[in-house]
N, C-alpha and C positions, 0 to 999 in steps of 0.2 A: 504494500500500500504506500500511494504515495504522498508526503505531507507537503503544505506550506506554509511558508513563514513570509509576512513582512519584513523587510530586514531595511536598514538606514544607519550611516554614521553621523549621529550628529549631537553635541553636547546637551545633558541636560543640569542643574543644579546638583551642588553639592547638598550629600545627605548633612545630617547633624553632628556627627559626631566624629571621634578624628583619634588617630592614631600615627604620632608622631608628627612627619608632612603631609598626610593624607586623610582626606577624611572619606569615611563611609558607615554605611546603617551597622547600628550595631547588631546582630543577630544574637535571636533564641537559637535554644538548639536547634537544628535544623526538621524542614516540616515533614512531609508524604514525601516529596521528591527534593532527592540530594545529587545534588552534581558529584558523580564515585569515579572519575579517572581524567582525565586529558592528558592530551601529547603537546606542550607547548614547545617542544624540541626541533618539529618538523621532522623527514625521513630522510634513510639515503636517497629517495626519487626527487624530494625536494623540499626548503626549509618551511614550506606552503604547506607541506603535509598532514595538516594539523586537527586534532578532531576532540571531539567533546562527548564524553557520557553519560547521560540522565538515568538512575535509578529509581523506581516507585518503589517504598517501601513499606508501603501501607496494603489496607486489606479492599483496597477497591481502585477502580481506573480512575487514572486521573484526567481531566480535560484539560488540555493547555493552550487555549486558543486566550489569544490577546498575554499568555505569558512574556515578559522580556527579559532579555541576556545583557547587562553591561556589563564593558568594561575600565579600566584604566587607563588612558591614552596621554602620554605629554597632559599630565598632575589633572585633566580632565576627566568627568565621567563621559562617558557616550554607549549610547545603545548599539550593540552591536546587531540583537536582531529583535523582533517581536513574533510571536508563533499567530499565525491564522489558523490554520486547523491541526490539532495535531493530541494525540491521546497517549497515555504511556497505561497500559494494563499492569493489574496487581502482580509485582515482583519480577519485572521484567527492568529490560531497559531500553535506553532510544540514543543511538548513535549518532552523531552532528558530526560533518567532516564536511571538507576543505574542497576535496575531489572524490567521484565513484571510485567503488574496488578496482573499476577495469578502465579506471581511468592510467594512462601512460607516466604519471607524477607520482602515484596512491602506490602504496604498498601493503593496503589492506586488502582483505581476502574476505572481512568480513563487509557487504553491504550495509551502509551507512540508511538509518530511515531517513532522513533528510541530508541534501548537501547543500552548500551557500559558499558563496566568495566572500562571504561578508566577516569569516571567521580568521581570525587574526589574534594568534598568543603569545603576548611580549615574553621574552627569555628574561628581564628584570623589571620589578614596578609592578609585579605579576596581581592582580586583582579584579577579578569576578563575581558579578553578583545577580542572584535570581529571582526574579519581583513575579507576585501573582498577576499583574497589570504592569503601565507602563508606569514608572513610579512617579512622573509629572504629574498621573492621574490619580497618584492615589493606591500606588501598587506597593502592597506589603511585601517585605523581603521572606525570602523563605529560603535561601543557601545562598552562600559565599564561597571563596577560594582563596585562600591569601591574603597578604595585607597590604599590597604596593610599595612593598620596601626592600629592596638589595636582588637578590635570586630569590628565584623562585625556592620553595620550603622542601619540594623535594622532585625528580626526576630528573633528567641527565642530558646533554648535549654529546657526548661522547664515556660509554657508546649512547645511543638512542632508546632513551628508558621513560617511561610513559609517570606519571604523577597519581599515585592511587590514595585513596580515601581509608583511611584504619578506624575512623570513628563517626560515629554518628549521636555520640550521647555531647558533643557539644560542637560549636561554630568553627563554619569551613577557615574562618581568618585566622584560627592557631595553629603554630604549625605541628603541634601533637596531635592532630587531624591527619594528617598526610605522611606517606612515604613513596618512598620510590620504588617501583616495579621490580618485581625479579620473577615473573611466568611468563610465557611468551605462547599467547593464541589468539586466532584470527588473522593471522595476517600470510603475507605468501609466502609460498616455498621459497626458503633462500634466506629469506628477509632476517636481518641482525637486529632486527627492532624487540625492544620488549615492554610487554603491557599486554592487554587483555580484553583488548577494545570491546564490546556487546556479549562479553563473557558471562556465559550467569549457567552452572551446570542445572543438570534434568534434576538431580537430588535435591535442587533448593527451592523451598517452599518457604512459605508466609510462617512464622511461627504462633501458632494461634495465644500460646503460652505465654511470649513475649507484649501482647499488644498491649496499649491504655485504655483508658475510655476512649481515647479519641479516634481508635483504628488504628492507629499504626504503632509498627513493631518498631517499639523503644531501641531492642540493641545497644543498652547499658554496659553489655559488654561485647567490645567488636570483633573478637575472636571467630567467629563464623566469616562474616566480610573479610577480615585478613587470610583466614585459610582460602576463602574460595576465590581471592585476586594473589594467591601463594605468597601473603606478606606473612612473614615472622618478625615477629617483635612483643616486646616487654609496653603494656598500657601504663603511661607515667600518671605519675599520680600527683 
């Protein structure tokens, strides 16, 4: 199926709040859908390469038409896209890249649900953020990625190692949220990339166990996400 998004570069107001030179919304923990990987590295086909991965983590589909994507550009915000139609079902994910699999530049193997030229991830100043609307109108934040200060918190320029998500029990701006890849699926024969672009094995289910009142599976502790994106590591405390 195929999706669309509005997409436009164009500045909008700073949020309130601010960390260090930069300001942006503060985030709760993160909502239904967390942004759980990108490649702001680019590939060997090109540093264009670049692609984004939405996770629903809740126990129903999400709708995400009129959702928007900023980012951080020269100490500006700017919308990088806005979604017109586009749905993510309970416990899946939705892939955003740069170029198709069988594009000539793409070294993915795995089909992207949406592609846009509009996607562009600084290698430093690294900061994204994910509004139920467009947040001029009034769009609550609901994931982040970093803080727009120095390198990026975790993934790789050399070799080509993708940016994975270890936690969901608090906001994408810390970098005890994040590490960097070490599995390598979806992508083509040959390919020296790693990360896990629309990875999500047939054994992983909703934990009905885990949820709140509100539907979604808390994942307090992110031990399952880290084994199923092959992160190891110690949750700092």
């Amino acid at each position: 199926m195929r999706y669309f998004i509005i997409f436009a570069l164009f500045a909008i107001p700073s949020p309130p709040h601010a960390s260090g030179d930069v300001t942006y919304d503060a985030a709760a923990p993160p909502g239904p859908i967390v942004i759980s990987e990108l490649m702001w590295s680019g590939s060997s086909g090109s540093s264009a390469d670049e692609w984004i991965e939405l996770y629903n983590r809740s126990a129903a589909t999400i709708d995400l038409s009129g959702w928007t994507l900023t980012r951080l550009s020269n100490d500006e915000f700017q919308v990088m896209f806005i979604f017109d139609t586009a749905s993510i079902a309970s416990g899946q994910t939705f892939l955003i890249a740069n170029y198709t699999a069988d594009h000539e530049k793409s070294r993915l193997a795995t089909e992207p649900q949406f592609v846009s030229t509009s996607i562009s991830l600084p290698n430093s100043k690294l900061l994204l953020q994910l509004y139920d609307n467009n947040p001029t109108n009034g769009g609550q934040l609901i994931d982040s990625v970093d803080d727009g200060q120095g390198a990026p918190f975790a993934g790789s320029t050399t070799p080509k190692q993708a940016m994975v998500r270890i936690a969901f029990d608090q906001p994408g701006h810390l970098s005890t949220s994040w590490a960097t890849a070490t599995m390598q699926s979806g992508w083509d024969p040959n390919a020296t990339e790693i990360g896990t672009p629309g990875s999500i094995p047939s054994y992983l289910l909703i934990d009905k166990e885990d949820m709140d009142q509100t539907g979604i599976d808390t994942l307090i502790e992110p031990t399952n996400w880290g084994h199923l994106k092959g992160i190891h590591f110690e949750k700092q405390q």
